[in-house]
Backbone bond lengths (Angstrom), bond angles and torsions (degrees), N, CA, C in turn:
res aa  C-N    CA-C-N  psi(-1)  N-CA   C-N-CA  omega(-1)  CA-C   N-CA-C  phi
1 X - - - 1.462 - - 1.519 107.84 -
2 X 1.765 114.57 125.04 1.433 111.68 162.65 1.017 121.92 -68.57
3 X 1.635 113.64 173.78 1.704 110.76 165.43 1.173 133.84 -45.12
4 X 1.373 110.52 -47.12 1.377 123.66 158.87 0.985 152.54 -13.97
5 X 1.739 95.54 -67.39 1.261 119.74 148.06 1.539 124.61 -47.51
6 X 1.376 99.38 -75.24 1.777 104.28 -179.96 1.610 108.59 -35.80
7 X 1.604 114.37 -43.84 1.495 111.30 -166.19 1.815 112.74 -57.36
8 X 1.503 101.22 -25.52 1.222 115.83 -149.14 2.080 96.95 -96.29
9 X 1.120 103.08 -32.46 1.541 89.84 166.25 1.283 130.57 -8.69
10 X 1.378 123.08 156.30 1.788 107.38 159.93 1.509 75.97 -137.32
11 X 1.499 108.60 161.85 1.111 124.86 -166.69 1.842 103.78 -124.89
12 X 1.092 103.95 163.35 1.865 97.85 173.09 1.593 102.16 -109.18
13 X 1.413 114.07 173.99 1.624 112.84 170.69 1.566 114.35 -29.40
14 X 1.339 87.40 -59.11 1.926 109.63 -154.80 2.056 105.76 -59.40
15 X 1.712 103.86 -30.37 1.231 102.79 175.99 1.781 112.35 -73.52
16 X 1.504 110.44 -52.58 1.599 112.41 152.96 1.040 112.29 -23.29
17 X 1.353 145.55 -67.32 1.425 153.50 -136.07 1.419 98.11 -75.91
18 X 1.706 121.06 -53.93 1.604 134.20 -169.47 1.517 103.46 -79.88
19 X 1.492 121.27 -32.57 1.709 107.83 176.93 1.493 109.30 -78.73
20 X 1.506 102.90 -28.57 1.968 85.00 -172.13 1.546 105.46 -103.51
21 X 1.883 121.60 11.56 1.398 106.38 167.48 1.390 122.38 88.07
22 X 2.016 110.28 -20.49 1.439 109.01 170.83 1.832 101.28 -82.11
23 X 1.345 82.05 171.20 1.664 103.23 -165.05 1.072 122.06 -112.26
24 X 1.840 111.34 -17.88 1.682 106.09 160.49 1.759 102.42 -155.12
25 X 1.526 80.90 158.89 1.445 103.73 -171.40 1.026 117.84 -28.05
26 X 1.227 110.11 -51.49 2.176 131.49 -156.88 1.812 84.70 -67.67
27 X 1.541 127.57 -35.39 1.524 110.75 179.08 1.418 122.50 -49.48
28 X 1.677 103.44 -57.87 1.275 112.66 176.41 1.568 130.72 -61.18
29 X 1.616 110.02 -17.78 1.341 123.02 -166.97 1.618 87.58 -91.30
30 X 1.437 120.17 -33.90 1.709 106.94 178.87 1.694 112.81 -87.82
31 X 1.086 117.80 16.23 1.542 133.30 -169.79 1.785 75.27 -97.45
32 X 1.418 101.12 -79.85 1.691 112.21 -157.10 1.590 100.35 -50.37
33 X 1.229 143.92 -26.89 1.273 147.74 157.84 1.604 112.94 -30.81
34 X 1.332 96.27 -68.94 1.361 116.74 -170.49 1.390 114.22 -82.62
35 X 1.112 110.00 1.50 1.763 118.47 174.41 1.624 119.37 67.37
36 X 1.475 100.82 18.52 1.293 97.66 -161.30 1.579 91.94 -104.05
37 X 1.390 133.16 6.29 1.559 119.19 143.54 1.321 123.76 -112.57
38 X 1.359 137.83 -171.63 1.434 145.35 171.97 1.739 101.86 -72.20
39 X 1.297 112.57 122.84 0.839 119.10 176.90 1.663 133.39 -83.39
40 X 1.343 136.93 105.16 1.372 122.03 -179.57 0.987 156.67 28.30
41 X 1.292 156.08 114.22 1.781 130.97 148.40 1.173 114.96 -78.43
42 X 1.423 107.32 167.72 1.612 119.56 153.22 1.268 123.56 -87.69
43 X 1.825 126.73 113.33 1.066 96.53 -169.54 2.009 91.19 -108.30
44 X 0.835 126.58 -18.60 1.382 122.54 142.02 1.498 82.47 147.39
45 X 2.077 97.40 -179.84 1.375 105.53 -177.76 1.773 102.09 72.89
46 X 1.405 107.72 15.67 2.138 93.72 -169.44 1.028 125.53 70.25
47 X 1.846 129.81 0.27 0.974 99.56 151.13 1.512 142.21 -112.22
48 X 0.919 110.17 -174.70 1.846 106.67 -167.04 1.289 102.13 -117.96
49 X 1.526 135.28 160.20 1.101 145.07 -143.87 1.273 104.45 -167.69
50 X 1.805 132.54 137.85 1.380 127.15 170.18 1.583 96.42 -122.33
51 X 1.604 102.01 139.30 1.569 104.22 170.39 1.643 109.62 -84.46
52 X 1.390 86.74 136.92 1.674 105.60 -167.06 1.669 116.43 -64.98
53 X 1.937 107.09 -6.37 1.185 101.38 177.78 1.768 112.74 -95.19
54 X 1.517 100.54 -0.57 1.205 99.36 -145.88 1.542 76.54 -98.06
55 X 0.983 127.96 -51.92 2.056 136.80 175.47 1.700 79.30 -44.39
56 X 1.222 152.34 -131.52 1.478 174.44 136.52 1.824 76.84 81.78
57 X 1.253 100.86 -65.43 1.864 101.37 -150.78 1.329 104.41 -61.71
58 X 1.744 97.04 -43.08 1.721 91.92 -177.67 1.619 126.12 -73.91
59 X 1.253 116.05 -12.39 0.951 123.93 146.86 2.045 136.15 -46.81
60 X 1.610 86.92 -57.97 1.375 109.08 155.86 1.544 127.52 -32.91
61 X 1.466 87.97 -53.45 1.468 92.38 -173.28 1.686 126.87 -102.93
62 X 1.663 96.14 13.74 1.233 97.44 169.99 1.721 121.36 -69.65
63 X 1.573 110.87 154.45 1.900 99.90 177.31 0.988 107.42 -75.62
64 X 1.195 96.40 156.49 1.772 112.23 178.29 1.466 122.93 -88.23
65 X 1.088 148.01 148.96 1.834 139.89 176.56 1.711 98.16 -82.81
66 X 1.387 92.35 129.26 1.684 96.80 153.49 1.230 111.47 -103.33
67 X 1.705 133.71 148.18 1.251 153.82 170.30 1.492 83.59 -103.54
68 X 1.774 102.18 158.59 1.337 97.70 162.76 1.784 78.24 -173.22
């Protein structure tokens, strides 16, 4: 698989749930509230969809903890 590809994924809740480590929905649904994740598409029929490049970056760009 190219980049491309991977970027282009859409993901469901449940795949969200296993890349960013939260454990239930209501986390991510108060994330998307607060704008502090990538928010959805419509891919119709109700359901919603996250592009897998757009989860990757924000992930990316979360801070990191220093111990020291």
């Amino acid at each position: 698989m190219n980049t491309n590809q991977s970027t282009s994924l859409l993901l469901t809740i449940d795949d969200v749930l296993r890349m960013t480590g939260y454990r239930s929905r209501s986390s991510i649904y108060r994330l998307m509230k607060r704008s502090q994740i990538p928010l959805p598409i419509m891919v119709g029929g109700g359901r919603v969809r996250w592009r897998s490049g757009e989860i990757e970056h924000w992930l990316k760009s979360l801070p990191t903890q220093s111990y020291r």
